[in-house]
C-alpha positions as CSV (number, residue, x, y, z in Angstrom):
1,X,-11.7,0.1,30.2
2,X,-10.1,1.9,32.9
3,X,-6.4,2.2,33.1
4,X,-4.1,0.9,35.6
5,X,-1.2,2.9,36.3
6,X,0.7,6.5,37.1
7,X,3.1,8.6,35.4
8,X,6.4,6.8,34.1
9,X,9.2,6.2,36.8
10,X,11.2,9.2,37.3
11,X,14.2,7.4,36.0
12,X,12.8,7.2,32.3
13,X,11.4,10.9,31.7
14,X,14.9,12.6,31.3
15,X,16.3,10.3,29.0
16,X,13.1,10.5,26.5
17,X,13.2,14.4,26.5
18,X,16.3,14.7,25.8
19,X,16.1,11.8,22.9
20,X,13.0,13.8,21.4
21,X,15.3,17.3,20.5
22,X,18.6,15.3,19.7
23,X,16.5,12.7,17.1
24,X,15.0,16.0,15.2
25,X,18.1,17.7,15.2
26,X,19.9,15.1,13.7
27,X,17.3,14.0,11.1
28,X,17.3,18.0,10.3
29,X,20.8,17.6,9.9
30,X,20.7,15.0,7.9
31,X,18.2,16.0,5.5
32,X,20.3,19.3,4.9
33,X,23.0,17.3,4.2
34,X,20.9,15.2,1.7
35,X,19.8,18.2,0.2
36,X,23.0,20.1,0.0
37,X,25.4,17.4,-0.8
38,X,24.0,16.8,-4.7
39,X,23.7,20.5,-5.2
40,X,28.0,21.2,-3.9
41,X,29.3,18.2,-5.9
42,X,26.8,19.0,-9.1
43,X,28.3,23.2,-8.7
44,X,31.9,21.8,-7.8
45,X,31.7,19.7,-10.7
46,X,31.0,22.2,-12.9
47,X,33.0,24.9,-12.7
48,X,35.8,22.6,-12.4
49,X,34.3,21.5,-15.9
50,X,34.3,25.1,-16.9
51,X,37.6,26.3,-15.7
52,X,39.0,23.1,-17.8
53,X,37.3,23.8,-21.3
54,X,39.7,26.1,-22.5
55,X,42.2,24.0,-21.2
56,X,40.4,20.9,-23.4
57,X,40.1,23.3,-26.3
58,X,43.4,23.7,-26.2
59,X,44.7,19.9,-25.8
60,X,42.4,19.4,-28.6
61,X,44.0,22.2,-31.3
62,X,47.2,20.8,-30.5
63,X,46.8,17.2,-31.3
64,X,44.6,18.4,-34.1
65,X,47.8,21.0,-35.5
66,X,50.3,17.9,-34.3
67,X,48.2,16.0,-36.6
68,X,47.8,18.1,-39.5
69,X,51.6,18.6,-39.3
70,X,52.0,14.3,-39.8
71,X,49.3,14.9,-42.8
72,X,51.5,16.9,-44.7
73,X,54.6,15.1,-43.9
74,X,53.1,11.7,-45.0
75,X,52.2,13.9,-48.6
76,X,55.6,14.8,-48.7
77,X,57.1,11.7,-48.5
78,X,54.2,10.0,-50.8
79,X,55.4,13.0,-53.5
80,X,59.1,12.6,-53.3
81,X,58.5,8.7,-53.6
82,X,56.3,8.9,-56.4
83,X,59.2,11.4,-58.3
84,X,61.5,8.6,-58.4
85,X,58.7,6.4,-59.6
86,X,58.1,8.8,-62.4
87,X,54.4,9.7,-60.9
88,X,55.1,13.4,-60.5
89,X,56.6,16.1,-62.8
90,X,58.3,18.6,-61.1
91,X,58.6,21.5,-63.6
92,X,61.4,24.9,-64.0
93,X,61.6,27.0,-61.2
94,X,58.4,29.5,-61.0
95,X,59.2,32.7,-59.0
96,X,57.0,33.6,-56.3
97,X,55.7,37.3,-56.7
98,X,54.5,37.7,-53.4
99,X,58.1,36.5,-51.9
100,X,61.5,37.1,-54.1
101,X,62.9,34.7,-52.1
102,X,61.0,32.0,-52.3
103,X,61.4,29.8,-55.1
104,X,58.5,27.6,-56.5
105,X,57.9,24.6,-58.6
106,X,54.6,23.3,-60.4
107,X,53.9,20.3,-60.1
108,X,52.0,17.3,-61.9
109,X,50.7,14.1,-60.6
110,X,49.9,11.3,-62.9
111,X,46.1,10.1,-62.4
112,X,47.0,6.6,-60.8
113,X,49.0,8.8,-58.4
114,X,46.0,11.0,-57.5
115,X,43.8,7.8,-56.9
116,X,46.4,7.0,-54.4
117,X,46.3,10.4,-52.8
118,X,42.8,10.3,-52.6
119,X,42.8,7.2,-50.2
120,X,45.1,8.6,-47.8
121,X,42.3,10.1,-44.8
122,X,43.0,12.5,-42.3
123,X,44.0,11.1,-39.2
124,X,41.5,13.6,-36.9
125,X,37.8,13.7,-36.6
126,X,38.3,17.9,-36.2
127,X,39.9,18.4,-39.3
128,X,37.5,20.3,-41.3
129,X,39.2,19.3,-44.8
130,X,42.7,18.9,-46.4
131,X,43.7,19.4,-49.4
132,X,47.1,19.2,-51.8
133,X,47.3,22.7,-54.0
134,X,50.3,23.6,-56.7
135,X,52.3,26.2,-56.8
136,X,50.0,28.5,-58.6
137,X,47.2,27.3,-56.6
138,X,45.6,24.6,-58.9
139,X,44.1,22.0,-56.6
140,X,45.8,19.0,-56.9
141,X,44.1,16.3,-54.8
142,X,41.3,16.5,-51.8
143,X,42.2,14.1,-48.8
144,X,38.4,13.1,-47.3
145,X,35.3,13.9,-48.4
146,X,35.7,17.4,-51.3
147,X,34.4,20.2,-50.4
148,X,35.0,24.3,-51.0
149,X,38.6,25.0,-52.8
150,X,40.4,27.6,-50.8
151,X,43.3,29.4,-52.6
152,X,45.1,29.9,-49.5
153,X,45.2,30.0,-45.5
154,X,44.5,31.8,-42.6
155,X,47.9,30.7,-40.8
156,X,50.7,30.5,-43.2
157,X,53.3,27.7,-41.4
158,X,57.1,28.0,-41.0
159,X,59.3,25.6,-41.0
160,X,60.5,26.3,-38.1
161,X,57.4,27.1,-36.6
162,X,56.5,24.7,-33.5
163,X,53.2,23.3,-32.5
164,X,52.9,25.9,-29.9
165,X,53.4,28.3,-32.2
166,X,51.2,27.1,-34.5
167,X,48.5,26.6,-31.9
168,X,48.9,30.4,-30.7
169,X,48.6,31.0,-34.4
170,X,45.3,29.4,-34.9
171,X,43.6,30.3,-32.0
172,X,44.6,34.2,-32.8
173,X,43.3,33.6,-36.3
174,X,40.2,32.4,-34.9
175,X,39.7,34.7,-32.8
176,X,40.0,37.7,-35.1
177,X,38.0,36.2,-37.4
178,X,35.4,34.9,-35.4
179,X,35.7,32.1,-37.6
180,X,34.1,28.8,-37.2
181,X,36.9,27.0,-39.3
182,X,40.4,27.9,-39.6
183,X,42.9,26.8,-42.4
184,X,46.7,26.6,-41.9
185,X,49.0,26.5,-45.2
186,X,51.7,24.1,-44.8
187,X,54.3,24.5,-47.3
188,X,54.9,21.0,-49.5
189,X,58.6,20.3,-50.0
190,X,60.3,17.3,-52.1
191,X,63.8,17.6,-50.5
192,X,64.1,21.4,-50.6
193,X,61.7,22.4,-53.4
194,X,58.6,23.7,-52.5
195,X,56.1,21.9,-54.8
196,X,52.8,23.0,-53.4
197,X,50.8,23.7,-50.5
198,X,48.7,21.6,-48.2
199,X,45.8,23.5,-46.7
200,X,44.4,21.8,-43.8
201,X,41.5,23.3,-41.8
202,X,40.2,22.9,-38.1
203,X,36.9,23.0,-36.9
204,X,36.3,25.3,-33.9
205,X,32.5,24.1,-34.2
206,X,33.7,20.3,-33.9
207,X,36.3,20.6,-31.3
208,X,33.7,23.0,-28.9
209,X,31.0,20.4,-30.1
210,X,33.1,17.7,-28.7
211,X,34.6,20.0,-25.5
212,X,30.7,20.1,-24.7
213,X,29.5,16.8,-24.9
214,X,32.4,15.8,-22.9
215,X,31.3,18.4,-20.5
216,X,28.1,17.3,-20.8
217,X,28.9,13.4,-19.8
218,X,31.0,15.0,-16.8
219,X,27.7,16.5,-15.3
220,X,25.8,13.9,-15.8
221,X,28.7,11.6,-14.1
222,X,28.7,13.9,-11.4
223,X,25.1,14.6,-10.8
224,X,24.8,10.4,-10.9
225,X,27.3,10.2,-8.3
226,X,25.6,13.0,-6.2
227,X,22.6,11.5,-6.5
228,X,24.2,8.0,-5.4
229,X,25.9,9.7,-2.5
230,X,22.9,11.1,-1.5
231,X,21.2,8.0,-1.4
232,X,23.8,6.1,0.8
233,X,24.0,9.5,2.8
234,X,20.2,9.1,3.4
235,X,20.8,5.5,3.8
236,X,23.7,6.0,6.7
237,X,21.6,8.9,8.2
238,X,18.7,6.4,8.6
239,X,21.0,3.8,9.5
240,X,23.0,6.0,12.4
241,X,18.9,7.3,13.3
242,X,18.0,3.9,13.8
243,X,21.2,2.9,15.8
244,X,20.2,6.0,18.2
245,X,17.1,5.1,18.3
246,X,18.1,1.9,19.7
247,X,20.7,3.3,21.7
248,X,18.2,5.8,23.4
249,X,15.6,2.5,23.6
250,X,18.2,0.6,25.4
251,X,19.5,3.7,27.5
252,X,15.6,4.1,28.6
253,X,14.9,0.5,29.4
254,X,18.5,0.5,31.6
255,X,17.4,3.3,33.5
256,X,13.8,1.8,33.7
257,X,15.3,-1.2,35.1
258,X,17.7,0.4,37.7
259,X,14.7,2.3,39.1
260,X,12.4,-0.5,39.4
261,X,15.0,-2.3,41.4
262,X,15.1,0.5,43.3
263,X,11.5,0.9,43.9
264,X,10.9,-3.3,44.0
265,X,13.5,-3.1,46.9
266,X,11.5,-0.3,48.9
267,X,8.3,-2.0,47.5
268,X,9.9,-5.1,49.3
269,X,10.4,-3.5,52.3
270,X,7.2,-1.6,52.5
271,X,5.0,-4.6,51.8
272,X,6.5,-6.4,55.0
273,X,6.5,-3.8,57.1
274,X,2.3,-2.9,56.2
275,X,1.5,-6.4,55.3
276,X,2.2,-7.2,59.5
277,X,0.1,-4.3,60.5
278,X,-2.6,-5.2,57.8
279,X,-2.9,-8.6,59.9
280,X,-3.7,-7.4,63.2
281,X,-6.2,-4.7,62.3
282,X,-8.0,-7.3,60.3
283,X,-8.1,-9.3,63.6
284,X,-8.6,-6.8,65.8
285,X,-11.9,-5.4,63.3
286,X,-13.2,-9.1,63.3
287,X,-13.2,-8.9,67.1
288,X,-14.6,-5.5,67.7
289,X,-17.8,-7.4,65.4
290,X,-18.2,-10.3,67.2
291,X,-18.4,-7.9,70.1
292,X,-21.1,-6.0,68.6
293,X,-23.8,-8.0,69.9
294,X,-24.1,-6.6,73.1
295,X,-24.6,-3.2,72.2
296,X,-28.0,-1.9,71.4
297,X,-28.9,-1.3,68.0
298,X,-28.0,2.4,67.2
299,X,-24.6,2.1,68.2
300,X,-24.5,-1.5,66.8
301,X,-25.5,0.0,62.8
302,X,-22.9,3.1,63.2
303,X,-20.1,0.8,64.9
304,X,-20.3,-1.7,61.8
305,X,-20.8,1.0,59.1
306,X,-17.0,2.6,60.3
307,X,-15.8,-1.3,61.0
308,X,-16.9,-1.9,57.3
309,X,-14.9,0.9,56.4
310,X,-12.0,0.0,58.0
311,X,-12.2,-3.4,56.7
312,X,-12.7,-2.2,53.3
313,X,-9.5,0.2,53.0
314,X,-7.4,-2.9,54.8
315,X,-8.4,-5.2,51.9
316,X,-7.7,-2.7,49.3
317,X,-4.0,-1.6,50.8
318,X,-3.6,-5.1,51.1
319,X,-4.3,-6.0,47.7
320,X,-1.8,-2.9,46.4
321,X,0.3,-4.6,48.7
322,X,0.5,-8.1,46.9
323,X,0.5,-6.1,43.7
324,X,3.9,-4.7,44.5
325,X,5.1,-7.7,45.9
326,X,4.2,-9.5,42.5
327,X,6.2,-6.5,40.1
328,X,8.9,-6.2,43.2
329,X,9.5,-9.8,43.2
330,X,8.3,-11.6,40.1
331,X,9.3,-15.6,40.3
332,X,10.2,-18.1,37.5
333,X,7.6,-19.4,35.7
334,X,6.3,-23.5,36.5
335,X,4.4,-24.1,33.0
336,X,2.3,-27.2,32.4
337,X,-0.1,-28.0,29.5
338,X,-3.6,-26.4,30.6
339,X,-7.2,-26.4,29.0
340,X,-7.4,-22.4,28.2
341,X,-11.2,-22.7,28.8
342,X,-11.3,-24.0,32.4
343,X,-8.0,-22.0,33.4
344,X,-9.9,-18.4,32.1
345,X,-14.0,-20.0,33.6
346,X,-12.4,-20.2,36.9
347,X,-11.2,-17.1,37.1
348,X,-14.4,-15.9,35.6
349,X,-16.6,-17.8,37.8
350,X,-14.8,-16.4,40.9
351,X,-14.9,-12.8,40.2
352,X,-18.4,-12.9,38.9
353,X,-19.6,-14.0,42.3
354,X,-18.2,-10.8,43.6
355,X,-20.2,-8.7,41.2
356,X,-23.2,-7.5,42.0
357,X,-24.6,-4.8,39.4
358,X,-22.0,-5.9,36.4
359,X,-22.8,-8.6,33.4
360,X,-20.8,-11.7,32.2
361,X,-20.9,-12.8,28.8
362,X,-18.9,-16.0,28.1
363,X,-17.8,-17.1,24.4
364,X,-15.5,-19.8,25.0
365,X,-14.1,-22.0,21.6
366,X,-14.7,-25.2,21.9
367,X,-11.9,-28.0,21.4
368,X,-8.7,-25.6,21.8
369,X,-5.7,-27.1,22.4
370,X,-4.1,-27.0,25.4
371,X,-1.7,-24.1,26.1
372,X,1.6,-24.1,28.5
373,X,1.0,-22.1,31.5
374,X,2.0,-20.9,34.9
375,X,-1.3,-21.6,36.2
376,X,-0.9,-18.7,39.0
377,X,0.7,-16.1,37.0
378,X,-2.3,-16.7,34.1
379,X,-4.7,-16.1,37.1
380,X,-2.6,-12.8,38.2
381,X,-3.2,-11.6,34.9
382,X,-6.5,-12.4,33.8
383,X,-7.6,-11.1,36.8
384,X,-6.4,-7.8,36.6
385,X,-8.1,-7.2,32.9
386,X,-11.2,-8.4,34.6
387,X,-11.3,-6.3,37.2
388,X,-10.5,-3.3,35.4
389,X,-13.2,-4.4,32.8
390,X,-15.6,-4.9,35.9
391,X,-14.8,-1.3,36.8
392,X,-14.6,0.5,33.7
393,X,-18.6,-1.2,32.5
394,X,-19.9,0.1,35.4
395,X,-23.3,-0.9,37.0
396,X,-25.4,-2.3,34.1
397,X,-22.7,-2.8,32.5
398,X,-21.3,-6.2,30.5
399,X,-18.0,-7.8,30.7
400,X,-17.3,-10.3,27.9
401,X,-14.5,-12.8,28.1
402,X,-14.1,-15.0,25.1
403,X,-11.6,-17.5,23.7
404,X,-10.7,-18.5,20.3
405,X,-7.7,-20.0,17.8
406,X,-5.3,-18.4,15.9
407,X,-2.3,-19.2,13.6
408,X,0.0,-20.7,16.0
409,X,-2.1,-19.5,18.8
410,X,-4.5,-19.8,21.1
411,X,-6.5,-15.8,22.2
412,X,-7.9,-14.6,25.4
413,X,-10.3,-12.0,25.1
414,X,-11.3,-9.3,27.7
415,X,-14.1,-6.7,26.1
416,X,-16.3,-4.0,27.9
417,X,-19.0,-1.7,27.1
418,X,-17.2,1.1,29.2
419,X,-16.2,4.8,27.9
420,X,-12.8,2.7,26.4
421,X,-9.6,4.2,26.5
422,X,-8.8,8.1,25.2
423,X,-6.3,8.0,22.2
424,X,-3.9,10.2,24.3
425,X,-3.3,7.2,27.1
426,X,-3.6,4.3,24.6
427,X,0.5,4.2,24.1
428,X,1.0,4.6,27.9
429,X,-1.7,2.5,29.4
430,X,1.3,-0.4,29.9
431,X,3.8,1.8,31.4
432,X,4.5,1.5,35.2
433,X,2.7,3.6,37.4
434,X,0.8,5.1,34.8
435,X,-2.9,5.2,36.0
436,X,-6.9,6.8,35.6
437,X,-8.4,5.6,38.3
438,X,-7.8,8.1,41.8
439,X,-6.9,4.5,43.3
440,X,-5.1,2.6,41.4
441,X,-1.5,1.2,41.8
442,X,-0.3,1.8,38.2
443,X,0.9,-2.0,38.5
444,X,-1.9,-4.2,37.4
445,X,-1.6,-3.8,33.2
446,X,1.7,-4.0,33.6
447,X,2.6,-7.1,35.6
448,X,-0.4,-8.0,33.0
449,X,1.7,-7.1,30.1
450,X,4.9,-8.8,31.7
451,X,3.1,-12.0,32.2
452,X,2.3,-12.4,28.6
453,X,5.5,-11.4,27.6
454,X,7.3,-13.8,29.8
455,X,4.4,-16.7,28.3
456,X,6.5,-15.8,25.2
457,X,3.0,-14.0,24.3
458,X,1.7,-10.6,23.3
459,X,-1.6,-8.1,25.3
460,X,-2.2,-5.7,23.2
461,X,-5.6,-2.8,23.4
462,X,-8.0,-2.7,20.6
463,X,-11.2,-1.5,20.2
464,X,-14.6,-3.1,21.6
465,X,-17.5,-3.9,19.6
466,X,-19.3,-3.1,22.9
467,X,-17.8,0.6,22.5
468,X,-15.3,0.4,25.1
469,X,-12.1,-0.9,25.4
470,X,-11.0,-4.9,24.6
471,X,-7.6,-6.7,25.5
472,X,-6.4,-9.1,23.8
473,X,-3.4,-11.8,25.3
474,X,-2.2,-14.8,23.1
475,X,-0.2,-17.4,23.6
476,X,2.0,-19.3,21.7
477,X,1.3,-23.2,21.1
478,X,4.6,-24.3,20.3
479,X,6.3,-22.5,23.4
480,X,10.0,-22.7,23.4
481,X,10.7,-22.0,27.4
């Protein structure tokens, strides 16, 4: 089916070039953003995670060295209550041959005592192992699971050493060493005899075990939260996309509107100042024929061929007039229940009459309901998919106009056997001005379109059976207006 229409109004071609660019750039924008906004936080949380390690490892040893610190304290007081008890034997002095100074005790603990030892747990998952030795190094007791006897430690502890100390102590050690577990020698007083030691080791392995997994759970906290935020960020891109979408929609229909009015009003103007003219060279040609008579036959054929001519461009400008009277000035609509099959047969009926070389096919449904419309307005509109099927089938051609029921509807159907519509123009073919044919208005599909619309229906183009184009308009049943 042929189109009916120009190029879009002036008014409307800036705004939608300038809305193609900005909508790309932004969604470009926001897709670097999606992309880039996982992979900062992810990196960001990282080496924050990395930088802090050392600084966990190190919280870590000293609550580990606080607590191995308690361990032995808790022994001590456990000894020195079990000497009044009579639980533990502390024996003549034994001198120390590695310090002069230092004077030592041996120690014995009765069995039941050692039971009771054995119960008491150290108080920290990173402590490798404790236990309680004598003066000569006899193992007296294990605390926790036993394991390997060690005679003595890698740290020996000071009583005035502080945890600071001690921690700069063991992580010296360790690093020396390259040991995995590190044991610290706390000496084990009753008042102010020494009466053993306590050897209590840390686990480098545990505590970086445990430094990792924590690690670990804060990268996989922080790539969750990237990959939320990327989602709302997607989610607010699409949001804002769809807002500027709108905004550029709304922006393009307000600048449509403005310069309809503008060309409605000229339209206006125009159409009374041809319409008048129109009138008397109609007269005037319908004179010159009835004149015609007298003349002899020669001048009489030639005379009516330019008349008919005349006439012929006067009717069309005329008709292009009323069409931009009816978009310059469209008028409320005066609805009344109609049947849908006599309202489209007489339009049918009076444009097949002014076919000569064209087909109609009619394939009314019978028993539709009746449908609320502005019987002059349905007419416009019908008539202008009529005539453009008329002229887009051709001679020989075949028009078919058909009517049938939908969900809440009733369907007008406008089909052609025509070359259809190319899939370039089938998105602009309702667009004002926009037009095929080297005569056309660019009005009639769209005061077609707005006639429909304002029926509280749809028109929408699809695809003919017939090959060429077919138009479809439907109308509510239940209209609200």
């Amino acid at each position: 089916m042929a189109l009916n229409g120009t190029n879009a109004a002036p008014g409307t071609t800036r705004p939608e070039r300038e809305h193609g660019p900005l909508r790309r750039h932004a969604f470009i924008t926001v897709l670097v953003l999606v992309a880039v906004f996982p992979l900062a936080i992810f990196t960001f949380t990282y080496w924050i995670n990395k930088d802090a390690a050392r600084s966990i490892v190190q919280r870590r040893l000293l609550k580990s060295v606080r607590n191995a610190r308690r361990l032995n304290t808790r022994i001590e007081s456990a000894l020195a209550m079990a000497e009044n008890l009579g639980h533990v034997d502390v024996l003549d002095v034994y001198q120390s041959s590695i310090d002069a100074a230092t004077k030592l005790y041996d120690t014995y603990v009765t069995p039941a005592f050692k039971k009771m030892l054995e119960e008491i747990q150290p108080d920290d998952e990173m402590l490798d192992f404790a236990q309680l030795l004598d003066a000569r190094g006899r193992l007296i007791v294990w605390f926790g699971e036993p394991g390997r006897h060690a005679k003595q430690g890698d740290v020996g502890v000071k009583q005035s050493d502080t945890s600071y100390m001690l921690l700069r102590k063991v992580e010296a050690a360790a690093k020396a060493g390259r040991r995995p577990v590190v044991s610290m020698a706390f000496p084990t007083r009753i008042g102010e005899r020494i009466v053993g030691t306590m050897l209590v080791g840390l686990s480098f392995d545990r505590i970086n075990k445990q430094v990792q997994a924590e690690m670990k759970e804060n990268n996989s906290r922080a790539l969750a939260i990237s990959v939320v935020g990327s989602v709302l960020l997607a989610a607010l891109g699409g949001y804002l996309l769809k807002l500027h979408d709108k905004a550029a929609t709304l922006q393009s229909a307000l600048d449509q509107r403005r310069h309809l009015a503008y060309v409605g009003t000229i339209s206006a103007g125009l159409a009374h100042e041809i319409r008048n003219p129109l009138s008397s060279v109609k007269m005037n040609v319908q004179m010159i024929r009835d004149r015609l008579d007298k003349l002899n036959v020669d001048d009489r054929e030639n005379l009516l061929r330019k008349i008919d001519r005349v006439s012929r461009e006067a009717d069309r400008l005329e008709e292009s007039v009323s069409d931009f009277l009816v978009f310059a000035a469209p008028r409320p609509l005066r609805k009344q229940p109609a049947d849908i099959n006599a309202a489209v047969d007489s339009v049918v009926e009076f444009l097949s009459l002014q076919q000569e070389h064209a087909q109609t096919e009619k394939n009314y449904a019978p028993d539709l309901p009746d449908v609320e419309i502005d019987q002059d307005m349905f007419t416009e509109m019908l008539q202008n998919l009529i005539i453009n099927a008329f002229q887009a089938a051709g001679d020989n051609g075949t028009v078919e106009v058909a009517t049938f029921a939908e969900k809440n509807a009733i369907a007008v159907a406008v089909s052609d056997n025509g070359p259809g519509v190319p899939e370039d123009e089938r998105e602009r073919i309702f667009e004002v001005f926009h037009t095929t044919k080297q005569a056309g208005t660019g009005l009639g599909l769209n005061i077609a379109k707005r006639i429909a619309e304002e029926h509280e229906g749809t028109i929408v183009l699809e695809k003919s059976s017939r090959g060429g184009a077919r138009f479809v308009v439907r109308l509510p049943l239940n209209s609200k207006r």
